[in-house]
N, C-alpha and C positions, 0 to 999 in steps of 0.2 A: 624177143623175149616172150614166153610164153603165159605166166602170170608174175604178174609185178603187184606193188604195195606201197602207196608213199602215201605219208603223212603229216602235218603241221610244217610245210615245208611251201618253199616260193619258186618257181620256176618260171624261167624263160619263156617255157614254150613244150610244147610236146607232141611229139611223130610218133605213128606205126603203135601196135599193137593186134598180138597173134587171139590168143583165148578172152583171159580177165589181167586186166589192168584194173586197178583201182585206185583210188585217191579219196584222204576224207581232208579234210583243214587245208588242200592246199593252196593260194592262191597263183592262179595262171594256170591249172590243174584244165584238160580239155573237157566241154559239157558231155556229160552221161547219154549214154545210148546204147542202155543193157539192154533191148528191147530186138535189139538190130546187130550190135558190133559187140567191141570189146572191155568197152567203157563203163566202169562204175564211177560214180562222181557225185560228196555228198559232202558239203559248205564247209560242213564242222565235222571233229571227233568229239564226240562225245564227253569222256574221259579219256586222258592221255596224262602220264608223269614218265618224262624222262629219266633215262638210267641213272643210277651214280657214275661218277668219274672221279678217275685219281689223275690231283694239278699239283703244281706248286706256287704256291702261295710264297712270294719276295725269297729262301730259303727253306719253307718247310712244307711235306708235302704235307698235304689232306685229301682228302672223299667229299664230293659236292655230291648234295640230294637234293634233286632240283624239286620245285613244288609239282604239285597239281594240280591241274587244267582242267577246264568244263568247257565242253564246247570251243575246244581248240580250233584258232586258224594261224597260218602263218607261224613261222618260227617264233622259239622260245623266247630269243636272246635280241636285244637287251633287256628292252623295258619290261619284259614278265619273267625276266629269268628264276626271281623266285630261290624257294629253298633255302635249305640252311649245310653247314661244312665240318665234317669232323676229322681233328688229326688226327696222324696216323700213328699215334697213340695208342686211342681206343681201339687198335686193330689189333688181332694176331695172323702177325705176315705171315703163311703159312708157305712151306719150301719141300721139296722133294726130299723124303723121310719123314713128315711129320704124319701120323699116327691119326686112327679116329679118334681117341685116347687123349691125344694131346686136343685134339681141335673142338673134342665137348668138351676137356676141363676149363680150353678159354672162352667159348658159350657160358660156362657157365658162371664166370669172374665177372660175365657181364661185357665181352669184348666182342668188336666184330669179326668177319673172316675176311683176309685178303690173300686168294690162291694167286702164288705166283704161278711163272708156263710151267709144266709138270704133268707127269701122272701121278694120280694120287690112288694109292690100294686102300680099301679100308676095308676092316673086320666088326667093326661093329654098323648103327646106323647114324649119323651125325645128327642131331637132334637141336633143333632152334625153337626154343620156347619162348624167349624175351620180344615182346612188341619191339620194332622198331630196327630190328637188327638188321645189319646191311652182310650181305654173302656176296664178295665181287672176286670174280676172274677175271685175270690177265691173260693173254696168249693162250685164248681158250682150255684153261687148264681143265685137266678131265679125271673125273673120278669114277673109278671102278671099285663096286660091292665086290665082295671075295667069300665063300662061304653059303652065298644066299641071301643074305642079310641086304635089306630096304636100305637106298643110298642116301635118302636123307628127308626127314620128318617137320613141317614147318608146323607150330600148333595155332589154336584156331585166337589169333591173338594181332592186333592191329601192326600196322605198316612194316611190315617186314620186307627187303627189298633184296631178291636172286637177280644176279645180272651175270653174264660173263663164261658162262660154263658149260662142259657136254658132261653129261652122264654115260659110261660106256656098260652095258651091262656086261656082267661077269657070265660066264660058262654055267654054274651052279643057278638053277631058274630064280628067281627074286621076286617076292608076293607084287610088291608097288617100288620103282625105281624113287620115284618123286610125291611124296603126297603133302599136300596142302590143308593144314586143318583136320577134325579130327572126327568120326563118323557121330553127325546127329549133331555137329556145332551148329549154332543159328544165331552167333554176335552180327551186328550190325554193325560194318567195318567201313561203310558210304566214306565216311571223311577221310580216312585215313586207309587206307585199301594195301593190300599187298599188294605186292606186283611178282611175275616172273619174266623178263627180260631177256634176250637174246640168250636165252637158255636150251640149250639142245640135246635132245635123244637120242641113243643110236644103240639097238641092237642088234649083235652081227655085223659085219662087214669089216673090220680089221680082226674076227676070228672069233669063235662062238660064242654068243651068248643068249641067255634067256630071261623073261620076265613078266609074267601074268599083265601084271598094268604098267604101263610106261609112267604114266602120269595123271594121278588123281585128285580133283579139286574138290576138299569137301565144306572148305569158308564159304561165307557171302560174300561178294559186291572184290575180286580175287580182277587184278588187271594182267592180263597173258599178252603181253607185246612182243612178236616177231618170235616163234619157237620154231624148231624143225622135229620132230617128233618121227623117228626111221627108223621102222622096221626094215633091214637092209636085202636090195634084191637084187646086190650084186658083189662081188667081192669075198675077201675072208669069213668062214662059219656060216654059209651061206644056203641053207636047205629048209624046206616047211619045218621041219622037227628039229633041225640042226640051230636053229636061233627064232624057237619060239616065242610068241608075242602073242597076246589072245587081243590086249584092248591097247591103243595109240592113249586117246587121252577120256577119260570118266571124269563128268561133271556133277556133283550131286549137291552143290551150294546156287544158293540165287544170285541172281544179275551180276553173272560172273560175265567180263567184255574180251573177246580177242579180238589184237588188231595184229594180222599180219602170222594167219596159224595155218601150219603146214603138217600134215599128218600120213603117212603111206603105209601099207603092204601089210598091214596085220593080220593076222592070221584067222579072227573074229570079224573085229570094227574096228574103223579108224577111229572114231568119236561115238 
């Protein structure tokens, strides 16, 4: 494996590594010798909050949001599992034909999103203004902007939690696929932080597309765990000008943390 990423996690034991291997929280994690090898190795994670997930609860599903951790080591589960559970209720199940249309009017009732597997087309930009909001994909559901239009807008407003999803850009170029917060916000979001979650980018590579920024973070204290952020250099739509990309990810908020951030081939900067 070329570079790897584990975290708050226990292990056995550990062999072999080629470039960067890293490890923060883990225990059994092998000692660090970036100096030398391949090894990063550092006690704790700082901040970490686990994804949401969807269980079932005796007969009814719900959404767990697990809390957050300072100076994480070791797994979450049991004793710090933390967080709190919303049924799925508060959700709007969101299913292949559903509309940007439909999916701000339940933003705006106050509901959360739960994309099932799907591609989703959207015409306008889906727009989460309510703190606290949960945005989770199943079976990697993927949305594509159509028109040009920005695939979706988080405002600069405490713990809002993206998990679950690829953005595929559309053919028609798009200013910001993903932006976080809103230019010149400066709330102080430390206790309650957004997160963005195994949330993934891809321009080009199942067939053209374009977009000035992939993903812009303009909040403070914004937690980015595990993203793949592709400008694509191989595959469908696949040319310097054919699935243009200027920037991978633009940071312009404070003590914003990645744990686990992948970025490639843009046509500017990756970061």
């Amino acid at each position: 494996q070329q570079q790897w990423y584990t975290r708050d996690s226990s292990v056995g034991g550990w062999t072999n590594g080629v470039w960067n291997m890293t490890f923060t929280g883990v225990e059994g994690a092998p000692a660090g010798n970036f100096e030398t090898g391949p090894y990063t190795t550092l006690d704790t994670t700082p901040i970490s909050r686990e994804k949401p997930f969807l269980y079932l609860d005796g007969d009814e599903y719900k959404v767990r949001m697990p809390a957050k951790r300072t100076n994480a080591r070791g797994v979450s589960w049991p004793a710090n599992a933390g967080g709190t559970s919303l049924p799925l209720s508060r959700f709007y199940v969101v299913k292949p034909g559903a509309t940007a249309a439909t999916i701000n009017a339940a933003l705006d009732q106050g509901l959360n999103l739960l994309f099932t597997p799907g591609v989703y087309h959207i015409d306008q930009t889906i727009e989460v203004d309510r703190a606290n909001t949960v945005v989770l994909g199943l079976g990697l559901a993927t949305i594509i902007p159509d028109g040009g239009v920005d695939a979706m807008h988080v405002a600069d407003v405490d713990g809002v939690r993206l998990a679950g999803f690829l953005i595929d850009a559309g053919p028609v170029n798009s200013d910001t696929l993903l932006r976080i917060g809103t230019p010149g916000g400066n709330a102080d979001h430390s206790a309650n932080p957004t997160t963005m979650q195994d949330v993934f980018i891809r321009v080009g590579g199942a067939g053209p597309g374009k977009a000035t920024d992939s993903v812009v973070i303009e909040s403070d204290d914004v937690l980015v765990d595990h993203t793949w952020i592709w400008r694509a250099d191989h595959g469908e739509g696949v040319g310097w000008e054919t699935n243009r990309a200027d920037y991978g990810l633009r940071v312009n908020g404070d003590d914003v943390l990645a744990t686990g951030l992948f970025v490639e081939h843009f046509n500017k900067y990756d970061v």
